[in-house]
VOKEGU-939130 format. One line per field, with one value per residue (C-alpha): chain; residue in three letters; z, y negated, x; residue number from 1. Coordinates in pm, whole numbers. Example, Ala and Ser with C-alpha at 12.3 -4.5 7.8 and 13.67 -1.06 7.14 Angstrom:
BEGIN
lokol <- (A:A)
mipa <- (Ala:Ser)
Z <- (780:714)
Y <- (450:106)
X <- (1230:1367)
drennu <- (1:2)
***
This chain:
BEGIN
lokol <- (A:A:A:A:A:A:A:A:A:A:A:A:A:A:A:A:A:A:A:A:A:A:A:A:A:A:A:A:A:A:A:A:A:A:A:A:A:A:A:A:A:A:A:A:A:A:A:A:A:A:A:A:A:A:A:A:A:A:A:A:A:A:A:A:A:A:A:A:A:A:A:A:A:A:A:A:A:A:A:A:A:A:A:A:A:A:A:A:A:A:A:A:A:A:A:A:A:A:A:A:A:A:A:A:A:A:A:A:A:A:A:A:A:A:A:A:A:A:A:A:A:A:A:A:A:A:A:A:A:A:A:A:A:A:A:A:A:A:A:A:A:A:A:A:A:A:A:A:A:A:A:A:A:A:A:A:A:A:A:A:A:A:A:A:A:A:A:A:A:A:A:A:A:A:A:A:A:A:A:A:A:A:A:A:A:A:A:A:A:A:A:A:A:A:A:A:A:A:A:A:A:A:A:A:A:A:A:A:A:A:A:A:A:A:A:A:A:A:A:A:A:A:A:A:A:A:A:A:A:A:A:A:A:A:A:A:A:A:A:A:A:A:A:A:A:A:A:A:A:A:A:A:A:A:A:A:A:A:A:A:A:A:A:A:A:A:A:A:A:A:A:A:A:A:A:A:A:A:A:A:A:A:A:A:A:A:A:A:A:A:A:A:A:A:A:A:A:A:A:A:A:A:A:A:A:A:A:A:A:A:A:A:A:A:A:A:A:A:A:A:A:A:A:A:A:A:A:A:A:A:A:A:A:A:A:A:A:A:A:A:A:A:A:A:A:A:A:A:A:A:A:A:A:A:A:A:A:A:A:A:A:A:A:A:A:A:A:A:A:A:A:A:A:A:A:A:A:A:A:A:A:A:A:A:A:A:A:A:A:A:A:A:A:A:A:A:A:A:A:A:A:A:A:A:A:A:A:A:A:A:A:A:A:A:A:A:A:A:A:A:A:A:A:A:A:A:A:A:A:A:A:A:A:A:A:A:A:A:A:A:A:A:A:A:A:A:A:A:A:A:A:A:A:A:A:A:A:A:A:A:A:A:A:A)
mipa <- (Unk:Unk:Unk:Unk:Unk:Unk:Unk:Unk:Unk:Unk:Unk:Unk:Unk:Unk:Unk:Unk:Unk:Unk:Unk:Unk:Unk:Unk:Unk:Unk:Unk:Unk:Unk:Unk:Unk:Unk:Unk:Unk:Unk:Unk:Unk:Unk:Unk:Unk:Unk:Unk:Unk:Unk:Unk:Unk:Unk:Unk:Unk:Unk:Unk:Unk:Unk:Unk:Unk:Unk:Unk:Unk:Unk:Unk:Unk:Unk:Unk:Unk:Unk:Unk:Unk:Unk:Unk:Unk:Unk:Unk:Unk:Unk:Unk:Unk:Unk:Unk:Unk:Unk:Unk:Unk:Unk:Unk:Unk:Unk:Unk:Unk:Unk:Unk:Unk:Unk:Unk:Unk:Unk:Unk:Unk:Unk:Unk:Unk:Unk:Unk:Unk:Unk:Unk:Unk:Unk:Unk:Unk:Unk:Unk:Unk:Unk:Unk:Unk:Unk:Unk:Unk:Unk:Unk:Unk:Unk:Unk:Unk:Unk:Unk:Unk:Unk:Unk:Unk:Unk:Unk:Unk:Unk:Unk:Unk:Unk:Unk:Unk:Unk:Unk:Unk:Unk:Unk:Unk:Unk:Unk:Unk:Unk:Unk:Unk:Unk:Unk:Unk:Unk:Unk:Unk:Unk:Unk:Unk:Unk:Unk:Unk:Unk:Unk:Unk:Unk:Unk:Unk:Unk:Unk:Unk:Unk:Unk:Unk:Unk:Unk:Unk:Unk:Unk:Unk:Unk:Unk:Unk:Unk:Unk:Unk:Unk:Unk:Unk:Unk:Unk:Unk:Unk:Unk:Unk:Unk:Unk:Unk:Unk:Unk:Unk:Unk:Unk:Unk:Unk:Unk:Unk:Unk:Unk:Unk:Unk:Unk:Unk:Unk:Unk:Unk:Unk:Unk:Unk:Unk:Unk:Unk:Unk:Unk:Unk:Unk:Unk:Unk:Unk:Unk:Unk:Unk:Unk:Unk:Unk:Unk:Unk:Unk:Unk:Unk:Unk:Unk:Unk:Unk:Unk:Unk:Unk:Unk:Unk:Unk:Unk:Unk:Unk:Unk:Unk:Unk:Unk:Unk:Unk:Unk:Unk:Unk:Unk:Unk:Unk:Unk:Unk:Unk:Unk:Unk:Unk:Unk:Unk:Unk:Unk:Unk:Unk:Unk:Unk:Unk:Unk:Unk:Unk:Unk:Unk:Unk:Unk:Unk:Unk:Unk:Unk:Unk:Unk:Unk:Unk:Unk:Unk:Unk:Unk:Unk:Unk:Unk:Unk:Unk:Unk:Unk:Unk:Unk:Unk:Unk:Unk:Unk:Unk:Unk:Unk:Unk:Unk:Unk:Unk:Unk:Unk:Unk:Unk:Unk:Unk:Unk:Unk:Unk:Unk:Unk:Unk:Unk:Unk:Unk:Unk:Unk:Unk:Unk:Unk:Unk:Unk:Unk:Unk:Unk:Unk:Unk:Unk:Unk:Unk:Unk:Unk:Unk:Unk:Unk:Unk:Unk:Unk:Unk:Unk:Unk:Unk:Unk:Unk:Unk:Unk:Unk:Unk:Unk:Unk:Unk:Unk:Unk:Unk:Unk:Unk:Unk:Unk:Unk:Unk:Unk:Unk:Unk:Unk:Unk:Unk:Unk:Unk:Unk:Unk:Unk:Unk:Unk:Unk:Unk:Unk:Unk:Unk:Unk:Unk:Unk:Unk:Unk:Unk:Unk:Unk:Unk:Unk:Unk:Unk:Unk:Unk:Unk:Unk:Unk:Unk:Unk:Unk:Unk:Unk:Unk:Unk:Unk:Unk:Unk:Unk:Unk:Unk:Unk:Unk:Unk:Unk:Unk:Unk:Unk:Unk:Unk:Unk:Unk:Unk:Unk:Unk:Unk:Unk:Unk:Unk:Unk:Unk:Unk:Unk:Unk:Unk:Unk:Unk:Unk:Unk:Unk:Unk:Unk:Unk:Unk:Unk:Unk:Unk:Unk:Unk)
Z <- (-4058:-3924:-3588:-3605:-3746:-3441:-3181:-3341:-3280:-2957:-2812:-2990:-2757:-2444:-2496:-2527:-2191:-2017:-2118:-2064:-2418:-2414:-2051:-1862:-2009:-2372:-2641:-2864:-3248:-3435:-3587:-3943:-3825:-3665:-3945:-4224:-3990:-3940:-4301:-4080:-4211:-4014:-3907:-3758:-3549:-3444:-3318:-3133:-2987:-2829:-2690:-2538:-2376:-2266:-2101:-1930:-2128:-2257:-2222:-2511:-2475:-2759:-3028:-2935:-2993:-2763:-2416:-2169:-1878:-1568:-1363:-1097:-1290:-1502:-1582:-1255:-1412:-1385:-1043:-784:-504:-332:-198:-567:-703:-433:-483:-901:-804:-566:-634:-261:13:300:147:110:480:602:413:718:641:814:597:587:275:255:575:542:946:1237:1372:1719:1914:1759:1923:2302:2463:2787:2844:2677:2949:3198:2979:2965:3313:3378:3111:3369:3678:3491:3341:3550:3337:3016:2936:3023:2766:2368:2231:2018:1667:1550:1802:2146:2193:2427:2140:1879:2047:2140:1782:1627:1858:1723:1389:1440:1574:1369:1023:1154:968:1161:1242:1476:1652:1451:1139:1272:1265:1454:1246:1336:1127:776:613:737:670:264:325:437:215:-82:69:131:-185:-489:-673:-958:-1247:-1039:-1208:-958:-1035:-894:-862:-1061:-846:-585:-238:-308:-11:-162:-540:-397:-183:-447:-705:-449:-466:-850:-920:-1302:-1257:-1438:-1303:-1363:-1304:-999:-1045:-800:-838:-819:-1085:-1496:-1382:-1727:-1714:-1393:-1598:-1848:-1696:-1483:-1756:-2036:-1749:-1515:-1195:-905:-649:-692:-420:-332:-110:-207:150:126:-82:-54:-271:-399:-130:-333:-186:-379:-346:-211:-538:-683:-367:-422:-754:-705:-488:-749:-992:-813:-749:-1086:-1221:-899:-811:-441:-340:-110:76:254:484:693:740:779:1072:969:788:749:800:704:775:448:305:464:382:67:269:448:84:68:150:-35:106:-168:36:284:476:626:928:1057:1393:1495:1259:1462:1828:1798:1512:1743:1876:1519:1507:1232:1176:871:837:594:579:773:443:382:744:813:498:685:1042:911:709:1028:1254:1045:1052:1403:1631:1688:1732:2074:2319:2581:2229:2162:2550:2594:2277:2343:2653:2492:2210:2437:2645:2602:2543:2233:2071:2260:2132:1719:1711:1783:1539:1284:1331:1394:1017:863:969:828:490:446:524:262:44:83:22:-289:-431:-551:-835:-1123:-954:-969:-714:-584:-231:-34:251:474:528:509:151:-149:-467:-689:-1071:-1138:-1479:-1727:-1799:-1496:-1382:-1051:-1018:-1088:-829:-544:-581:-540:-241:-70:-74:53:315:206:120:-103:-279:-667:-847:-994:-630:-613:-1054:-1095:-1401:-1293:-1571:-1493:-1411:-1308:-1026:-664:-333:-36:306:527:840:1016:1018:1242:1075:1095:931:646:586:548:408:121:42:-24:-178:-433:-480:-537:-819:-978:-977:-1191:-1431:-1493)
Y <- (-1862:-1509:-1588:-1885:-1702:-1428:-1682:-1814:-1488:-1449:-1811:-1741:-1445:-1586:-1920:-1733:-1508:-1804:-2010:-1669:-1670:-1326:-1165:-862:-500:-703:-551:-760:-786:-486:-579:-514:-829:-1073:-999:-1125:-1423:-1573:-1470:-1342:-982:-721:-608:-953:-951:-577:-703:-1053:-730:-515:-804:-888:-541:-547:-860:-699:-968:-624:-264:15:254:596:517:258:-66:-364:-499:-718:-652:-757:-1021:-866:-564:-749:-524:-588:-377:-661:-728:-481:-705:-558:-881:-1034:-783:-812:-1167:-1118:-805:-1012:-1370:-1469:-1585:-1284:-1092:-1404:-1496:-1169:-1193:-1159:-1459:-1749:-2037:-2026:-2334:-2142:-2167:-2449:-2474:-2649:-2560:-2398:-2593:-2938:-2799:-2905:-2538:-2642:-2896:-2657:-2435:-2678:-2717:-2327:-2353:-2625:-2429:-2111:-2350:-2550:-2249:-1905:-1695:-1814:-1408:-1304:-1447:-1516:-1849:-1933:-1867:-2201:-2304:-2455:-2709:-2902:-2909:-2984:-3326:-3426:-3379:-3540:-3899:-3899:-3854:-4127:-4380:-4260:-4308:-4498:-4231:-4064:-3688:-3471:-3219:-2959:-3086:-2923:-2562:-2407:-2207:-1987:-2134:-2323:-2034:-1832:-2200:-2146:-1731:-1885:-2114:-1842:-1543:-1798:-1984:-1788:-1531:-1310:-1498:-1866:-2140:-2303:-2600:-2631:-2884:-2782:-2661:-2569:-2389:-2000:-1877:-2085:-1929:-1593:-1574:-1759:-1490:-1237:-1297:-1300:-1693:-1787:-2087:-2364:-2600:-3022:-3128:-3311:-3626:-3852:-4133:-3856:-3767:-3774:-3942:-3879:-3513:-3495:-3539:-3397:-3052:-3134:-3189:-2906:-2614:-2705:-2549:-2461:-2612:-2833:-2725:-2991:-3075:-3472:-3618:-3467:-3203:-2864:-2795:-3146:-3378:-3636:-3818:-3914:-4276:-4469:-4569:-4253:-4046:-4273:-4200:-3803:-3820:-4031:-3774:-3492:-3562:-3691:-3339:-3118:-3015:-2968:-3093:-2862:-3115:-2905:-3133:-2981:-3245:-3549:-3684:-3589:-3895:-4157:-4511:-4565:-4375:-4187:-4317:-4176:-3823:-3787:-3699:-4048:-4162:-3893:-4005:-3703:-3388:-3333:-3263:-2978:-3114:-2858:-2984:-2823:-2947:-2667:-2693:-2936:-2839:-2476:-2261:-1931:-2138:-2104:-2371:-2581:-2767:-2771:-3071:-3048:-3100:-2888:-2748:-2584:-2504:-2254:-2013:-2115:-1973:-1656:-1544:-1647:-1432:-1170:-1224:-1264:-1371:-1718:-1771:-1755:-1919:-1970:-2074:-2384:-2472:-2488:-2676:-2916:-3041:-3087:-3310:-3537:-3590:-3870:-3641:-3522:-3900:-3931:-3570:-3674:-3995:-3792:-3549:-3774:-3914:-3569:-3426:-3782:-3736:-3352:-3479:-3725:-3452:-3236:-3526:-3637:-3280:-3245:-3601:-3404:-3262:-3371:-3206:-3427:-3536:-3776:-3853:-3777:-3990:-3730:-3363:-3061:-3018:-3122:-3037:-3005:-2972:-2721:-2779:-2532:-2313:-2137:-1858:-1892:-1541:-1484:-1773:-1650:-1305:-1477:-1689:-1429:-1225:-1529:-1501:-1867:-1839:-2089:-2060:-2011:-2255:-1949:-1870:-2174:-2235:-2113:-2013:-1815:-1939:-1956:-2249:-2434:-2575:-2449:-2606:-2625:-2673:-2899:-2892:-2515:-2496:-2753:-3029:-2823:-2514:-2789:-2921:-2585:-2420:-2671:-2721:-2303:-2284:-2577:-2375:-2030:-2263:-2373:-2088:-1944:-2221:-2143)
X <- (1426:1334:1451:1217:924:989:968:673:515:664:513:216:99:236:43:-296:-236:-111:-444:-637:-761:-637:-662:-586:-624:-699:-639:-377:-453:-297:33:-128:-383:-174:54:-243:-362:-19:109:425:597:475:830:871:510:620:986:797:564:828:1009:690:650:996:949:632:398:196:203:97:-168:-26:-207:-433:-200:-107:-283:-185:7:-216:-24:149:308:585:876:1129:1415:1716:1560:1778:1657:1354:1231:1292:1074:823:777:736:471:284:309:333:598:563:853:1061:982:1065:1419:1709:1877:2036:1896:1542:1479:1156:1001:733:746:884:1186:1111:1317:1140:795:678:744:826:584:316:330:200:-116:-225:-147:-422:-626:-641:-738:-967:-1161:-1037:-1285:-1101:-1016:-1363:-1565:-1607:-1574:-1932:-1845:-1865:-1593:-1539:-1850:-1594:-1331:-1572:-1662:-1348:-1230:-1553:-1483:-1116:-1185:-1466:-1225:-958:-1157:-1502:-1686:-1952:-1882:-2118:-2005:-2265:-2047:-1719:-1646:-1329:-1131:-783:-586:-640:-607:-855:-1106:-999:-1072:-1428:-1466:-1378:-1582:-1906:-1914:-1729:-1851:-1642:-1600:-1665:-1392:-1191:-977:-648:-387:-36:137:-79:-39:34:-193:-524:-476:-384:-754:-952:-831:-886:-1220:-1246:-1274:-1110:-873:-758:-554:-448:-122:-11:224:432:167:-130:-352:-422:-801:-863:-715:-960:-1278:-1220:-1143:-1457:-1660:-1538:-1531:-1793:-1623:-1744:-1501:-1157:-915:-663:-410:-357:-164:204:95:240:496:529:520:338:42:-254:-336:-637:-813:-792:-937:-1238:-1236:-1240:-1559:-1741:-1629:-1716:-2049:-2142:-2006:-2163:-1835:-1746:-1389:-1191:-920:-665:-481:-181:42:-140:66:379:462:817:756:382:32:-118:-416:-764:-853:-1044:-1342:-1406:-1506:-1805:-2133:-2362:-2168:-1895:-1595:-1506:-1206:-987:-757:-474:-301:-64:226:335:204:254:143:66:-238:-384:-622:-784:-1113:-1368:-1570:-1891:-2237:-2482:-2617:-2263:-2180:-2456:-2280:-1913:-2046:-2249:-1908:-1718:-1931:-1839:-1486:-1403:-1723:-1497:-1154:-1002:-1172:-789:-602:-883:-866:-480:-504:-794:-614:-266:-424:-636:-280:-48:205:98:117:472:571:448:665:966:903:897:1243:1392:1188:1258:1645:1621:1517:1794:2053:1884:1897:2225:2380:2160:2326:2621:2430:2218:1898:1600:1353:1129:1165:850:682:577:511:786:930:1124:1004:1331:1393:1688:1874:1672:1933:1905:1666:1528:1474:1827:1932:1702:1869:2206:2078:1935:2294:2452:2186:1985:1612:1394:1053:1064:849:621:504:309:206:-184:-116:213:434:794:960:1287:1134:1192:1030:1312:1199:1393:1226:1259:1636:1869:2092:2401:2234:2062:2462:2581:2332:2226:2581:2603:2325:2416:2728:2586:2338:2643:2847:2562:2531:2900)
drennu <- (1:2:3:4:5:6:7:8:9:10:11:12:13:14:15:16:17:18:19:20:21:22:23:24:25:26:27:28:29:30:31:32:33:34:35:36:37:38:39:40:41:42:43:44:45:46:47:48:49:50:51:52:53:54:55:56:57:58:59:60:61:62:63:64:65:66:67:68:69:70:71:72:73:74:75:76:77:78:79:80:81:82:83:84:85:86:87:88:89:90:91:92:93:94:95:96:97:98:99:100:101:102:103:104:105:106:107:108:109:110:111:112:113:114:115:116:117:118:119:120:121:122:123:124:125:126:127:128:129:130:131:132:133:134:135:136:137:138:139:140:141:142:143:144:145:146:147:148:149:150:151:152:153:154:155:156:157:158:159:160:161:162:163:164:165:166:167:168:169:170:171:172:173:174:175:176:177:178:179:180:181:182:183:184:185:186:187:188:189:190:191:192:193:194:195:196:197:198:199:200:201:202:203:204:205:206:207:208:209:210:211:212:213:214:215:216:217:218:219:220:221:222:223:224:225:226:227:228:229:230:231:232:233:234:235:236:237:238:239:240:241:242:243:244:245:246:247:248:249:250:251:252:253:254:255:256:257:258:259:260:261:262:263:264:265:266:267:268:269:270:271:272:273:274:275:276:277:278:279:280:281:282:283:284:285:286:287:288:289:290:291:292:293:294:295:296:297:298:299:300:301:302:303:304:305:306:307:308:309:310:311:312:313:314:315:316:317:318:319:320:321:322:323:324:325:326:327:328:329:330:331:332:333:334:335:336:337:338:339:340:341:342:343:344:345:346:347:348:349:350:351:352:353:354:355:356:357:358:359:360:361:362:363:364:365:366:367:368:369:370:371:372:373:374:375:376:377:378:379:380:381:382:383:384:385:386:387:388:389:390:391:392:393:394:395:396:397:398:399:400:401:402:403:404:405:406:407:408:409:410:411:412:413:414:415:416:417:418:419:420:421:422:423:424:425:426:427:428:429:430:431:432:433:434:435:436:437:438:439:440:441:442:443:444:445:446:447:448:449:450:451:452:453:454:455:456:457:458:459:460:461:462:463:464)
***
């Protein structure tokens, strides 16, 4: 019965920091209170309190009582692995990247050798006779007025929805477009909605900038529509990042209906989507559904489109598509940022996309990722991991038996030289979890057969 009342206590606390009921440098109720409101002995809410700071839930201030630990600072004691402990101070992936191992599972990228190097360097060299003062001048910050319009007539034959070049801003990378998008639009204390999980990067900036987050859960079939509204309705927030085509870490897609839904939604609450879409054409068998923001008609969606994962991700280049109301706050933040992204990196690009070659160049990407997945798949089959199968993009999303840690297992994985992202990197609310995202597309298929089949063992020497 004690150990029941203790875990009570215990669950108690974490639930109210986890919902932010209770937040950072809060003062917990004194032992002698929590002890009267719960009708719990005070020796038991004391015990549930040190476990708690142990566990680096809270910290104690001498004779002051109980607060809670700010996220970021947990107690890293049983972690002796410095990129462990980075990732658990932090909460992102740079540390996990930078690991020196030989199977990279958490590399959400293309292997090298998939990408069009040799034929790319006939494009910069048509770049450099096409424009031989390339070096010698800035790009306008909005972006290349030559790329713009070539971009704005293929989305318009791509989606028959009218785009005008003054519509689309340049950005280096989709990253930097959410950095915009944060620095222009959020102010501290701002709520942000989230997908769960969500892309680490996007909750990283938009906390950065002091934006409050709560956070719906993604499924295979899409969203809780009901979830959707309601969160729309009882916090108001400001924006509703999302990532619905192959999301990242997932893989799921978000269906037709229910994109149409979300802008009707969103503009009967005032909320402005935020559609991240990275992987759009990386997709098995059939095209994904339209992006979210071919359904908008009053200016409710930013879309953010990234190319170069799949031409070559040093080029950096993604566009932003919203409304000319929005895009005047997007270009003064840019200006300050950069003065426009490199004006030789959206050339050499513009004239690879228009090419045939870069249609000939997807199609066999897709077979070679498609044929990466299975492998990953088929080495996974051994165990009683769950997953559902995704349709496009770079990842599998995969449920690990609960019993064991992830921090534990990436330790482990790391010192058997095999890297994966931890299912806390990419949870807004940073609760751990016995998911893990595995990335099947930077490493070749004799790496994914050896590596997935030592990291399964490494998982199940642990469970042991």
């Amino acid at each position: 019965m004690k150990d029941y009342l203790f875990q009570k206590v215990y669950d108690y606390v974490v639930h109210r920091i986890e919902r932010r009921e209770w937040k950072e440098h809060d003062k917990l109720p004194s032992v002698r209170q929590l002890s009267s409101e719960m009708d719990i002995h005070r020796l038991t809410i004391l015990k549930a309190y040190q476990l708690l700071k142990q566990n680096g839930k809270v910290y104690v201030k001498d004779k002051s009582g109980y607060f809670v630990q700010p996220e970021g600072t947990e107690n890293l004691e049983h972690f002796d692995n410095p990129i462990v402990s980075a990732y658990v101070q932090k909460n992102h992936l740079s540390e996990i990247h930078q690991s020196p191992v030989s199977y990279h599972f958490s590399q959400a990228l293309i292997d090298p050798n998939l990408l069009p190097n040799h034929y790319f360097s006939d494009y910069v060299k048509k770049v450099f006779d096409l424009y031989p003062k390339v070096l010698a001048t800035y790009s306008t910050v909005q972006g290349d007025t030559e790329l713009r319009e070539t971009l704005s007539r293929y989305f318009i034959n791509q989606y028959k929805t009218y785009i005008h070049p003054d519509y689309l801003l340049i950005t280096s990378g989709s990253q930097q477009a959410i950095h915009l998008i944060a620095q222009a639009l959020i102010k501290p204390g701002d709520l942000v909605l989230f997908e769960r999980p969500s892309y680490s990067a996007a909750i990283d900036i938009f906390r950065a900038h002091g934006a409050k987050i709560e956070a719906v859960e993604i499924h295979p079939d899409g969203y809780d529509l009901a979830e959707v509204e309601l969160f729309l309705k009882k916090f108001k927030p400001r924006l509703f990042y999302l990532n619905p085509t192959f999301h990242n870490p997932t893989g799921y897609t978000v269906p037709a209906a229910q994109r149409k839904k979300l802008v009707e939604l969103a503009e009967q609450y005032r909320c402005l989507l935020i559609e991240d879409d990275a992987y759009h054409d990386i997709y098995f068998g059939q095209a994904p559904p339209p992006p979210i923001y071919t359904y908008d008609t009053a200016g409710t969606v930013i879309y953010i489109r990234s190319f170069c994962k799949y031409i070559s991700p040093g080029l950096r280049i993604a566009a932003v598509i919203c409304q000319s109301s929005l895009m005047q706050s997007l270009i003064t933040v840019k200006s300050l940022s950069d003065n426009g992204s490199p004006l030789l990196n959206q050339k050499i690009f513009l004239h690879y996309f228009s090419s045939l070659r870069m249609q000939q160049h997807l199609a066999k990407l897709r077979i070679a990722l498609q044929i990466r997945k299975e492998i990953m798949e088929e080495e996974l089959k051994a165990t009683d991991w769950h997953w559902t199968s995704p349709i496009g993009g770079l990842n599998l999303w995969v449920k690990l038996p609960d019993q064991l840690n992830t921090e534990e297992l990436l330790t482990k994985s790391i010192e058997h030289s095999i890297s994966f992202v931890p299912g806390q990197v990419c949870d807004p609310l940073k609760q751990r979890s016995s998911w893990i995202r595995l990335s099947y597309s930077y490493v070749n298929e004799k790496q994914l057969r050896e590596g997935v089949s030592k990291f399964v063992d490494v998982a199940q020497t642990l469970l042991k």
